[in-house]
Steps between C-alpha positions, in 0.01 A plus 500: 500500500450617130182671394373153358564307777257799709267527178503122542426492884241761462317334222492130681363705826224713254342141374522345848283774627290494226420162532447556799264733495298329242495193720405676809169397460574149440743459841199345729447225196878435432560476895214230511608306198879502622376385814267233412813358251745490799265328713360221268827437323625199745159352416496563095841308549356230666206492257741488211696198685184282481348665198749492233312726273560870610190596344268263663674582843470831361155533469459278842629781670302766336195321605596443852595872485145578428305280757718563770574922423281632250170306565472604910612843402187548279302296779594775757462781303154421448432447795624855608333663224158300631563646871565821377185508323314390806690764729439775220097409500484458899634864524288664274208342595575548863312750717834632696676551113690792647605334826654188247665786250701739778633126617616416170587841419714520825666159390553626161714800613677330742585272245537741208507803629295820476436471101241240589152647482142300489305835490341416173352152706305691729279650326 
């Protein structure tokens, strides 16, 4: 190969990792969005069958999107942020405070491993 074709090859592999690198952040969001398009394209098909208008079946979709994903995921998450709360206040106002912190301290490095520290709850 000439030193174009390498300059060339070099150049194409320099902006693939670059855009890679600059959409590492952005591969748990682009892995869900790929995903949820593979899955509900047999049924945006179908939509667009009985709808004619691609934007009304458009926006169909979107909606159903949001009840059926987005809304229970906000549901839940409260939820667990509402539990943790309660867990958080139980421990600290809890008379065996250290006995519940070794046990989650213990789960924590299991977990994590040994950079896991709740010293600065015990006091």
């Amino acid at each position: 190969m000439s030193k174009e074709k390498y300059f060339f090859v070099i150049s194409i592999c320099a902006a693939f990792l670059g855009a890679a690198f600059l959409l590492h952040p952005y591969f748990n969001y682009l892995f869900f969005a790929l995903l949820l398009a593979y899955t509900l394209h047999p049924l945006h098909g179908q939509l667009q069958k009985r709808i004619r208008n691609r934007s009304v079946s458009a926006l169909i979709l979107i909606a159903l999107i949001l009840v059926v994903v987005i809304l229970p995921t906000i549901f839940i998450s409260a939820q667990l942020v509402r539990e943790v709360r309660s867990t958080v206040s139980f421990v600290t106002n809890s008379p065996q405070r250290d006995t519940y912190l070794e046990r989650i301290e213990s789960l924590l490095h299991r977990w994590t491993g040994p950079e896991a520290s709740l010293q600065a709850y015990r006091d």
